[in-house]
N, C-alpha and C positions, 0 to 999 in steps of 0.2 A: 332494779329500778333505782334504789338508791344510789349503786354507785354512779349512776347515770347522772343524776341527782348532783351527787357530789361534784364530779367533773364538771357539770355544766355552771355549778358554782366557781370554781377554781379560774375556767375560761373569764366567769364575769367579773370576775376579782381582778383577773389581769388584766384585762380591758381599762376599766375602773383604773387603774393603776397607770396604764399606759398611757389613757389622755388625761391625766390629772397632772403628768409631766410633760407634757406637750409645750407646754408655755415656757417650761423651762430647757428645752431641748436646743443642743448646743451642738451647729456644725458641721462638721467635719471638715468642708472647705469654710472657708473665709468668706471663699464669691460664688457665686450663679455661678452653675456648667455652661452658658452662655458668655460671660463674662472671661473666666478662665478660657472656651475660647477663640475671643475676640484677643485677647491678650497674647493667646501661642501665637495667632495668625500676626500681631505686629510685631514680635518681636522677630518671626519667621522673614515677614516683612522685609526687616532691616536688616537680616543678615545676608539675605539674598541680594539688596543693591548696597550693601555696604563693601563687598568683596572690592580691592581697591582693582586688581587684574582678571576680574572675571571667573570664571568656573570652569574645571574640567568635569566631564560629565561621565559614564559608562550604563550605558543602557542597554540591560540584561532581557531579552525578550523571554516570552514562555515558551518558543524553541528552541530556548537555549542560545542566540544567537548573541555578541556584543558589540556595539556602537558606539565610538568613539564622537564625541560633543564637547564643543568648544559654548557655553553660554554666558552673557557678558547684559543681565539684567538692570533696565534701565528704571528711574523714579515716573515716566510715564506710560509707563503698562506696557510698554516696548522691550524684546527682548533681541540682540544679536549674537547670530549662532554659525557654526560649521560643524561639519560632521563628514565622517569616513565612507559614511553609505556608499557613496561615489564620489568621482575623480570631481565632479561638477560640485554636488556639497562640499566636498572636503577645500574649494576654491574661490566660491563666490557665495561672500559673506550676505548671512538674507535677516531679513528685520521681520520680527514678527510681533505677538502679543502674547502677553503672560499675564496673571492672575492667581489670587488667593480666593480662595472660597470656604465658607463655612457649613461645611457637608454635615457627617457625623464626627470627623475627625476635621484638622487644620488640614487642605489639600492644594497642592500646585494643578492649575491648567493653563492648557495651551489653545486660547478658542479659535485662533485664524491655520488653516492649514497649513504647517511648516516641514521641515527637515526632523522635528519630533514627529510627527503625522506620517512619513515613510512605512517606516517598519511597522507600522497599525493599519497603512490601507489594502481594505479587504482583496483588492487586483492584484494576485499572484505574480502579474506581468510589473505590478512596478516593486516589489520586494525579493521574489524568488520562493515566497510561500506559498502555500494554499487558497485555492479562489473563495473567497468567505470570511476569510480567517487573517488572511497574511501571515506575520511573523507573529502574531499574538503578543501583541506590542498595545502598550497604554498611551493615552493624552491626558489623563487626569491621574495628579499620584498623591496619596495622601504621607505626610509628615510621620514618619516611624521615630527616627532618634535624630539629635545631632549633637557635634561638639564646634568647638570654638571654628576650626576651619573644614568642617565636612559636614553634609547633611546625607541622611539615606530614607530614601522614600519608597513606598508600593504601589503599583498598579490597581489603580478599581475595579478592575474587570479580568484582566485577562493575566495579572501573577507578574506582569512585566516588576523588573527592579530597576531604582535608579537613581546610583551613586552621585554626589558633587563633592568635587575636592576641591579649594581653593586654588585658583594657578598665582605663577610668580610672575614677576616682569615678566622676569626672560620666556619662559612660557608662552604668556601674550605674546609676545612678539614675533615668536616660533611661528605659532599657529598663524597667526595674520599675514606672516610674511610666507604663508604657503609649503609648510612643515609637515602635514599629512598626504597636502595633495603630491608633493615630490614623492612621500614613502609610497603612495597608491600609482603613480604615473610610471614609477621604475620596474612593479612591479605585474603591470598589468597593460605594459607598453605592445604584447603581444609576440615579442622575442622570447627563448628560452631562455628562464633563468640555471645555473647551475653553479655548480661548486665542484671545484675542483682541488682534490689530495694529492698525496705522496703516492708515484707507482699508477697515476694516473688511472685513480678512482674517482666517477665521479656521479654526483646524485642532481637529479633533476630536480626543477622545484616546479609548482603551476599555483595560482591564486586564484581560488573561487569566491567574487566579491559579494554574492547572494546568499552563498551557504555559508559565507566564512569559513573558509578553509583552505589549509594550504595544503600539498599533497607534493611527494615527494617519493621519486623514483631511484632505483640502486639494485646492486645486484646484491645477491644474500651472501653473510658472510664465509659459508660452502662455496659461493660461485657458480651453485646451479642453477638458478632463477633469479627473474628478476623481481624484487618487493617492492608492494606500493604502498603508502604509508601515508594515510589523511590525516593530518589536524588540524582542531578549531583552532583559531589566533586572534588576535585581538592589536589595535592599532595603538602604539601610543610614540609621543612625541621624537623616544629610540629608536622606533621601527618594528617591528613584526614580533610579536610575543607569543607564545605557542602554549596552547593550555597542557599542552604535553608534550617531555622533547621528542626528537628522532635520534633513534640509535644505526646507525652505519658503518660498516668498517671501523668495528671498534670505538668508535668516536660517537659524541652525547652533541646533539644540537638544538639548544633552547628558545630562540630566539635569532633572529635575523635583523642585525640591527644597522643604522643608516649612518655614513658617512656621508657628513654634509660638503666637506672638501672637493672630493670627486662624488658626489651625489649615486652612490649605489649602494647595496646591502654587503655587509661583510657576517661573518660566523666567528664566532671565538670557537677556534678547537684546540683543546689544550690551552698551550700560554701564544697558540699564534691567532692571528687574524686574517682568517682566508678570504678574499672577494668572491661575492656570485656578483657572477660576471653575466649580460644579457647577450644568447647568441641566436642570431637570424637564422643559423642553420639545424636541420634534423639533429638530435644523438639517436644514434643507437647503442642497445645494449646488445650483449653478445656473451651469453651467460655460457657455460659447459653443453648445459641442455640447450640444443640452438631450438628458432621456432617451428620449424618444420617438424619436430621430433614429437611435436603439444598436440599440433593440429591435426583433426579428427582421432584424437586419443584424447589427452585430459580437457582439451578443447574441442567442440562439435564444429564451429563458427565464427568469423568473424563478424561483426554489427557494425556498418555502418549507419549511426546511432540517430534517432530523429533527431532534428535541427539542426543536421547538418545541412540541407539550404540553406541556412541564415546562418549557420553557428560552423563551421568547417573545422574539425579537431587535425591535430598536427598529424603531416602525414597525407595527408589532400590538397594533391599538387590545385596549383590556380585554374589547369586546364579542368579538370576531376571537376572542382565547384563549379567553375562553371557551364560544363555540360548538365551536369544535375541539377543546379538550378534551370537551364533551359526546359528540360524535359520537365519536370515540376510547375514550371511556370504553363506549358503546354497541356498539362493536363486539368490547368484551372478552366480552359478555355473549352471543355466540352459541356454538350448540355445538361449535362448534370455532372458540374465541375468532381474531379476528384483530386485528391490529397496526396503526394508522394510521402509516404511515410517514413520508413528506410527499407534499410538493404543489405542482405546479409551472404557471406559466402560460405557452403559446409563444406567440409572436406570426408570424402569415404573412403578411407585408406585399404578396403579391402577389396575397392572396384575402380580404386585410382580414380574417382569421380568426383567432380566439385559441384554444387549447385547450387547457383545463383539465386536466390530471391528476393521478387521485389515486393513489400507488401504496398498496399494504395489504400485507403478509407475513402468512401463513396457513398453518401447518403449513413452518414453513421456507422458503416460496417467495411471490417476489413476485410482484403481481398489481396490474396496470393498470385504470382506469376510466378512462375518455374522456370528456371534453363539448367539444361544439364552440360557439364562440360567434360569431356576426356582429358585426362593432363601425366605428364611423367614429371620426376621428381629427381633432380640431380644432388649429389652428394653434398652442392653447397648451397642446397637451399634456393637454388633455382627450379621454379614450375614453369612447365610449356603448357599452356592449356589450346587445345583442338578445339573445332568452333562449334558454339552454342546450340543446341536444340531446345525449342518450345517444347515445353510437357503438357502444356493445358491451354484452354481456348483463353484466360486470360492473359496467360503469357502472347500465345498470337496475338493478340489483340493489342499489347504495348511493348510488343519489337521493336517498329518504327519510333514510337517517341522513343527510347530507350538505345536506338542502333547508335547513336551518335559516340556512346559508351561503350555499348560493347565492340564497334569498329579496331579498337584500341586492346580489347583483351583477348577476342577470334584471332589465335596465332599466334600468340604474343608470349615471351618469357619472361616472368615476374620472378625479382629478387624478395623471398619475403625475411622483414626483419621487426624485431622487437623497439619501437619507438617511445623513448622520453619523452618526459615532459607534458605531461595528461593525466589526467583525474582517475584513470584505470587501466588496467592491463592493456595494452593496445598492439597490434599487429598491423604493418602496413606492408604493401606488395609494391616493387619499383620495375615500371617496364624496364628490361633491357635495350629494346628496340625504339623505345622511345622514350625518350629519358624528361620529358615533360609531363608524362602521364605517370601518376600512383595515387594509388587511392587506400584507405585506413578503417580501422576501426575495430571496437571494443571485443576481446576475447570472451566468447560466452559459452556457455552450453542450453 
């Protein structure tokens, strides 16, 4: 009990002690955490319309995604912007509104829906992200650090980042005079891009403007196969930056950068300067292993992949889309409209049998149709396939919408070959007898 005692004296001593100096307690800051700030916020203020050429921007989403932004902050709460998102932002300059706020930290917002508002809204359909979520992209960013000509800020909510770097004249000038949208238009004009070496090697390129990523087709340095090869990228005033190069035929490619003279991408390899050059036509590759040698062995299938009614990956002739769109469009029209989902072909190498299927979703569930086809296989990778039979009452049942396509394969000898220039492994088949008809799609198992 005493020492109880004691303690409890000790506590009141220092109490006693504590506010006896109260009156003379000195500090720390100078000013109010109010004050201090009201003070970040204008000095943050001035540096953001002080920039005499505006601001480059780079906004880091939380899936990892980066967006190029041109911002050019005016003294009446007006801010002028473009950005890489698209051909359309990266072209046509939009005015919006900007703001300082005093949150818990100094923070930048953006409160009218602008080209910052993209990559944050939650429609899948207008970013390429998830329904809910999109790209996990911010509107409000609080003040981390800055120095004289950069600031770098964080995301309130969702982790987004995002960089400002002072621009120069020339920069402004760039940018305004349509410096992104040329590097976005060259390379998403819907031609093949590619590059071509020494001994006539050559690698594909393809631009995916929602995932950010570029992907890049070549044969491996064996010669057996063909490798596909994604990277993120990121846009700037050079052209096409890779968060990681591509190794090919020996050779390292970092970046894909833009000649304004003839307005296309060239590669440094080595000490030369090679053009990717835009081509209207298919490649194919033609590895050792040819494709016939894959399919129904290290491959089950080909995928012709959803959205190709809307979306046709290379390799699907015009006549191809547009049967399939018909037929698609035909099956919106029954009374309980259904979905043309895709479409895949298997190969059974040990019954020489191909089989067709088509999936559908109808009332929320999918649904298979069967064809089976008989086919021989020539040495050079030509199939004849014999004509289709129905396996099951759903296949009966969308023959008819569906004949207008198979009309075209009942009989028919297909050249199959391994096609450039696509986001994945990709196989396409070329009538012989009709050289208007071929149709494509993703190697799967």
């Amino acid at each position: 009990m005493k020492t109880l005692k004691r303690y409890t004296l000790v506590l009141l001593a220092s109490a006693v002690t504590l506010f006896s100096c109260e009156k003379d307690y000195d500090r720390v800051f100078s000013e109010t955490a109010e004050a201090r700030l009201q003070k970040a916020l204008d000095e943050y203020n001035a540096q953001l319309q002080d920039a005499p050429y505006g601001w480059k921007a780079s906004l880091i989403t939380g899936t990892g995604i980066e967006y190029f932004y041109y911002l050019d902050f005016a003294t009446d709460g007006k801010v002028s912007m473009l950005s890489d998102f698209n051909v359309n932002t990266a072209g046509t300059e939009q005015v919006a509104t900007w703001e300082l706020k005093a949150l818990q930290t100094a923070t930048l917002s953006f409160p009218t829906y602008s080209y910052i508002h993209m990559p944050a809204d939650p429609k899948g359909s207008v970013n390429g992200g998830g329904d809910g979520v999109g790209q996990q992209s911010d509107v409000e960013f609080a003040f981390a650090r800055a120095t004289a000509d950069s600031i770098l800020l964080e995301g309130l909510q969702r982790g987004s980042h995002l960089t400002l770097v002072q621009a120069t004249a020339e920069e402004k000038e760039l940018v305004r005079k349509g410096r992104i949208k040329d590097i976005l238009d060259y390379g998403l004009s819907g031609d093949g891009l590619e590059l071509t070496l020494s001994g006539d090697r050559t690698i594909t390129f393809v631009l995916n403007p929602d995932a950010k990523t570029l992907t890049a087709q070549y044969i491996s340095d064996d010669g057996l196969q063909v490798e596909v090869t994604p990277r993120a990228y990121s846009v700037s005033m050079q052209g096409i930056l890779l968060n990681n190069p591509i190794r090919a035929y020996g050779e390292t490619i970092q970046e894909l950068l833009w000649d304004d003279n003839v307005k296309r991408y060239y590669a440094k390899v080595g000490n030369a300067s090679v053009p990717v050059v835009q081509n209207p036509n298919l490649h194919f590759f033609r590895p050792v292993i040819p494709i016939q040698d894959i399919l129904g062995a290290d491959y089950f299938a080909v995928l012709v992949p959803y959205g190709s009614v809307n979306k046709p990956i290379k390799g699907q002739s015009p006549l191809f889309t547009e049967l399939y769109q018909a037929a698609a469009a035909e099956l919106q029209t029954w009374e309980v409209p259904i979905e043309l989902y895709d479409m895949f072909v298997a190969f059974d190498i040990n019954t020489n049998t191909m089989y067709l299927v088509v999936r559908v979703v109808q009332s929320n569930t999918l649904f298979t149709a069967q064809y089976n086809y008989r086919y021989t296989l020539s040495g050079e990778g030509v199939y004849t396939f014999g004509s289709g039979t129905a396996v099951d009452d759903n296949a009966k049942a969308l023959a008819a919408i569906m004949s207008n396509i198979f009309v075209y394969i009942n009989g028919d000898s297909f050249k199959a070959e391994f096609v450039g220039g696509t986001e994945a492994l990709t196989g396409g088949f070329f009538s012989q007898e009709h050289p208007e008809f071929s149709f494509s799609g993703i190697l799967t198992n």
